[in-house]
C-alpha positions, -999 to 999 in steps of 0.1 A, spaced: 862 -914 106 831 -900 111 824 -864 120 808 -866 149 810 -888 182 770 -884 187 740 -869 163 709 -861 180 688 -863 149 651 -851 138 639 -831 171 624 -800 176 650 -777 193 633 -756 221 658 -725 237 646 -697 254 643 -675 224 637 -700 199 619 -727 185 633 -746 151 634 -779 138 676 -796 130 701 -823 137 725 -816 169 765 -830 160 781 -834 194 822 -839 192 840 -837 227 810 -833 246 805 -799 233 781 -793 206 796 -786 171 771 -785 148 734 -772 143 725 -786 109 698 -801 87 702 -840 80 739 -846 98 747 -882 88 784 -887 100 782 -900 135 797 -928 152 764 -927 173 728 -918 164 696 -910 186 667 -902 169 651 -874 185 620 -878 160 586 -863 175 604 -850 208 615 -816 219 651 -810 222 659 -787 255 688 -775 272 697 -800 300 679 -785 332 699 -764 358 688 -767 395 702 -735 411 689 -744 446 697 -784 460 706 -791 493 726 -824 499 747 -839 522 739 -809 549 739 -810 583 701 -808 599 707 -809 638 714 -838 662 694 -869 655 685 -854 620 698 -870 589 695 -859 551 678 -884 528 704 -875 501 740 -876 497 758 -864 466 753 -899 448 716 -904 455 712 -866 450 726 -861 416 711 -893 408 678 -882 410 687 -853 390 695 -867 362 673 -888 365 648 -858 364 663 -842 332 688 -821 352 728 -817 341 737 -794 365 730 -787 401 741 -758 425 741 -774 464 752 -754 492 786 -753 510 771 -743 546 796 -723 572 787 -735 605 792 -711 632 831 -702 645 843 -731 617 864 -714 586 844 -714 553 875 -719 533 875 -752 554 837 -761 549 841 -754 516 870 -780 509 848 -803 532 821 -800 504 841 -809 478 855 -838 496 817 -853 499 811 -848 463 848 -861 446 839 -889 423 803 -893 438 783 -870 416 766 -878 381 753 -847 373 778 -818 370 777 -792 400 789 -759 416 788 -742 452 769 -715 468 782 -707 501 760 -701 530 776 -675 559 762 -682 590 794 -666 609 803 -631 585 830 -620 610 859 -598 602 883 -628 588 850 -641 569 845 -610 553 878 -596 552 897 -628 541 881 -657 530 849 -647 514 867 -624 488 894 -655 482 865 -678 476 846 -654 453 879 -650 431 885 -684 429 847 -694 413 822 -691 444 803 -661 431 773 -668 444 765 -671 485 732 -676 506 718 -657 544 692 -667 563 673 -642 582 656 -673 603 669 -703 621 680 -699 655 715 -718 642 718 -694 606 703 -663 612 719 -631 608 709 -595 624 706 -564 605 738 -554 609 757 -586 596 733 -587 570 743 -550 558 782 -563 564 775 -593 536 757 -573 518 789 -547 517 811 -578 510 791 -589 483 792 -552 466 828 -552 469 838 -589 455 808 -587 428 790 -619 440 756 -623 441 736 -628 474 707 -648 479 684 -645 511 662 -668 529 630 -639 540 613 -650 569 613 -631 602 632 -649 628 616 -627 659 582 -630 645 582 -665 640 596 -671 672 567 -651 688 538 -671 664 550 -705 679 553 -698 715 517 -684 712 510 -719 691 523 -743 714 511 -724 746 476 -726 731 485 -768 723 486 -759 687 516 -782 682 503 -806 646 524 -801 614 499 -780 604 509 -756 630 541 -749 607 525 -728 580 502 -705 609 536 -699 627 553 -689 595 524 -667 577 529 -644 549 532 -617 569 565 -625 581 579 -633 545 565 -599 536 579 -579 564 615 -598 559 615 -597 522 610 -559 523 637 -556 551 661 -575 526 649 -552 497 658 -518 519 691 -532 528 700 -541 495 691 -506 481 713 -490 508 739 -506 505 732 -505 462 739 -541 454 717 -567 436 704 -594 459 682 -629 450 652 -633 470 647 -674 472 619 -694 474 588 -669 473 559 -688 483 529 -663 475 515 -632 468 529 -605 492 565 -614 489 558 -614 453 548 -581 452 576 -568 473 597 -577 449 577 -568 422 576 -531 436 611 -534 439 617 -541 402 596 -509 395 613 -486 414 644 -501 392 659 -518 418 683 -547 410 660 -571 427 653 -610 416 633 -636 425 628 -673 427 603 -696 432 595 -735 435 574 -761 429 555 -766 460 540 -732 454 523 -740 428 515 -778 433 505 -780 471 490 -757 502 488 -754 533 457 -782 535 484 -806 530 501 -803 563 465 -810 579 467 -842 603 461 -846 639 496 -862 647 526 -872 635 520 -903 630 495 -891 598 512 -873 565 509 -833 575 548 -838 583 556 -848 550 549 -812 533 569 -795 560 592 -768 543 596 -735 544 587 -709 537 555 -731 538 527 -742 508 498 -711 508 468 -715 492 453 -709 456 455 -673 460 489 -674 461 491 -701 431 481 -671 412 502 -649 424 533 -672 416 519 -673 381 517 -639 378 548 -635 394 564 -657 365 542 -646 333 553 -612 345 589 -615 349 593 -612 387 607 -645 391 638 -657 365 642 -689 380 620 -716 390 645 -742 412 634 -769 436 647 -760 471 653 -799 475 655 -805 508 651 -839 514 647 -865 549 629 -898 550 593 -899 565 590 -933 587 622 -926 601 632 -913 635 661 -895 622 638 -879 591 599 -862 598 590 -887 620 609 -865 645 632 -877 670 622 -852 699 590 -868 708 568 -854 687 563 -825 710 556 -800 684 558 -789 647 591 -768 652 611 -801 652 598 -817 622 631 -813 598 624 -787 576 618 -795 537 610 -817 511 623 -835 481 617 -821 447 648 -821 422 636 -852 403 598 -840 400 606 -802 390 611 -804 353 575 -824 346 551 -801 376 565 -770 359 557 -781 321 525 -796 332 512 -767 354 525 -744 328 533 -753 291 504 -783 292 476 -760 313 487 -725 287 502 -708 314 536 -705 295 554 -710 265 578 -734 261 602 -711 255 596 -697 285 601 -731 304 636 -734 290 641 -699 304 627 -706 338 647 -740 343 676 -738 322 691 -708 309 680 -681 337 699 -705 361 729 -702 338 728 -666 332 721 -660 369 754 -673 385 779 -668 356 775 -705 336 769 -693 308 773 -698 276 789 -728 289 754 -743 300 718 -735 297 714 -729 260 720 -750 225 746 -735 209 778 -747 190 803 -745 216 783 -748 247 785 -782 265 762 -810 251 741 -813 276 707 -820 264 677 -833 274 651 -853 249 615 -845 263 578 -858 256 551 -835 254 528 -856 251 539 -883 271 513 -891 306 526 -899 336 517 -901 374 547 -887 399 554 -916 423 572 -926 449 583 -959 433 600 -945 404 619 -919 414 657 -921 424 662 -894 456 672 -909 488 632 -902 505 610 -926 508 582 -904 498 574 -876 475 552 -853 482 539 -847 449 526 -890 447 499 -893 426 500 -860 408 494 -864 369 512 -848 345 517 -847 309 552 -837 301 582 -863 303 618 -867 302 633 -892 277 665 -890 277 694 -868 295 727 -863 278 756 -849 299 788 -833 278 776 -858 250 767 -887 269 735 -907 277 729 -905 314 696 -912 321 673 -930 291 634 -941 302 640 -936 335 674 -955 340 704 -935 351 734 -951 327 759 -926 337 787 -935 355 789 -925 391 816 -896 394 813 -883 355 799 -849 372 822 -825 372 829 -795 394 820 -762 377 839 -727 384 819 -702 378 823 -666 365 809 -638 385 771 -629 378 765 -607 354 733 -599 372 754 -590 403 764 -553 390 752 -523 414 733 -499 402 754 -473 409 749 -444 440 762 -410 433 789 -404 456 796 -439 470 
């Protein structure tokens, strides 16, 4: 009998810390060796002239969602986890969303119901609280947290999500009290509001229109709002999605005062701007880079990269949020094309996230490779209480794996991708970076860009509470 059900032979392991040529033994779909020249397995890859990487963690997917009346989401949990690992990705955190008066114990089963024996990549909750009243918070938020939810999202913007000061100071409490860590979507409502009544009253009503009504300014203003709420209420929050430089530095000035204060950020902030939503109508492709907070300019690409060179941001996720273009129900808008507020809001990414990173970064000498594992992988982990489970290579951690190409040349397009859009935003964008090969738990899911998994081998992951959700600590509390 041989030792081993799988040896992943001759690659160059990558982790965040570490970079080191040996042989991977996989038995149970956990890894149980780390060796030079294994030989005893019933199956062998060899891994020769690749780097070896954790499989990549995707801490911020939206799929099967609700987007409004007439508005449908391009991906379901099949198509969605599909495209994951088709991307290189093993695990995936979509959100549970609490629509308003419904019970988020309910939602929450309704989720899981959606994703039962759909999913090929493994997966988790967050929870988004759209209705924190006293049952919510009292009740079923602290029940949820116990039983593995340790992580939940608030918006402060959409007319249908967003929550006033004073309900964001009650979650906040919540969150201090059950040890979970919040995440919040900074944008000001009221502001935003104001910007597009001003916009359509003056006709301004294009796609490009989206990114004036939503300037920096208001991610600023919110971002700080969040940040002075956390710190009086003393617990940690995540600020999502950072599109440029004066959230950035919000957060960064956060961080120096020693605040417990993280911060994420996304591919479309460093690949695309705000020229991209240009077009006169809808009927042109401005619609199809919708999302928000939206793409800057190439100011702000600097600021992200400072941002991540200098530790502001620990994780780099996709915010997939994905409709069809030439589709009534998707950003061809089914109001009548009166105006940018009703193109649906976002834009696939979770199969293109892995390969604009490393090219943009590791290929162009803005990072290490290293510090790609650490931006993709094991920050995700580490961050909402996976780990050691996932995100690093490690005897005992689950063999999940992903076999990568440095030097391999590709061009993102629509045509070979697996997500339920029918466009990509990023099509024709060369890169230099490639997955191979994704192994989940110690099986080949995805080799040369075919998905071999089996439909419903992702598993549902309860997770710990953050580590990185601790309060500081206010005399006196």
């Amino acid at each position: 009998m041989a030792d081993f059900d799988l040896i992943v032979r001759g690659g160059t392991i990558v982790t965040a810390s570490d970079t080191y040529r040996a042989d991977i033994g996989i038995r149970a779909g956990k890894i149980a060796s780390i060796s030079d020249a294994l030989t005893s397995g019933d199956k062998i890859i060899d891994a020769s002239g690749l780097l070896v990487m954790p499989g990549g963690i995707d801490s911020h997917v939206h799929l099967s969602q609700a987007s409004g009346p007439g508005i449908t989401m391009a991906d379901d949990f099949e198509s969605g986890t599909r495209s994951a690992i088709a991307g290189g990705n093993t695990t995936i955190l979509p959100f549970a969303v609490q629509p308003r008066g419904e019970s988020l114990r309910a939602i929450v089963e309704d989720y899981h119901r959606k994703a039962d024996g759909q999913c090929y990549a493994d997966h988790s909750f967050h929870l988004i609280i759209t209705d924190p009243s006293p049952s919510v918070l009292g009740q079923e938020l602290p029940a949820l947290v116990e039983d593995g939810y340790t992580s939940f999202k608030v918006f402060m913007t959409y007319d249908d999500m967003v929550l006033n000061d004073r309900e964001l100071l009650d979650v906040f409490d919540c969150a201090r009290g059950t040890g979970a860590l919040v995440m919040v979507h900074c944008e000001g409502y009221d502001s935003i509001k104001y910007m597009t009544r001003k916009l359509e009253e003056a006709g301004k009503i294009a796609p490009y229109y989206h990114g004036i009504s939503r300037p920096q300014i208001v991610e600023r203003e919110a971002a700080h709002r969040a940040i002075s709420h956390g710190e009086l209420v003393d617990v940690p929050i995540m600020i999502v999605h950072v599109s440029g430089r004066e959230a950035m530095e919000q957060i960064r000035w956060a961080q120096q005062r020693g605040l417990k204060v993280y911060g994420e950020t996304c591919p479309q902030y460093i690949a695309l701007t705000e020229d991209d939503m240009k077009g006169f109508n809808f009927d042109e492709s401005g619609a199809k880079y919708v999302c928000s907070p939206p793409p800057r300019d190439h100011d702000s690409w600097e600021a992200i990269w400072e941002g991540i060179r200098g530790g502001v941001f620990q994780t780099f996720s996709s915010d997939h949020c994905p409709f069809k273009y030439d589709s009534v129900e998707g950003k061809l808008n089914p109001k009548g094309k009166t105006s940018f507020r009703y193109v649906p809001n976002g834009i696939p990414g979770v199969e293109t996230r892995l390969p604009i990173l490393f090219q943009k970064g590791v290929t162009e000498g803005r990072i290490t490779v290293n510090q790609f594992v650490a931006l993709t992988s094991t920050n995700h982990a580490k961050m909402y209480g996976l780990y050691p489970r996932k995100g690093g290579i490690g005897v005992g951690f689950d063999a999940d794996l992903l076999l990568w190409d440095a030097g391999r040349r590709e061009v993102i397009r629509q045509d070979i991708l697996h997500h339920g859009s029918d466009y990509t935003p990023y099509e024709g964008m060369a890169v230099t970076g490639w997955p191979v090969m994704t192994i989940l738990r110690g099986e080949v899911a995805c080799e040369e860009g075919k998905v071999t998994g089996v439909k419903g081998a992702g598993a549902y992951l309860r997770r710990e509470k953050s580590p990185f959700a601790v309060p500081r600590g206010v005399a006196g509390w």
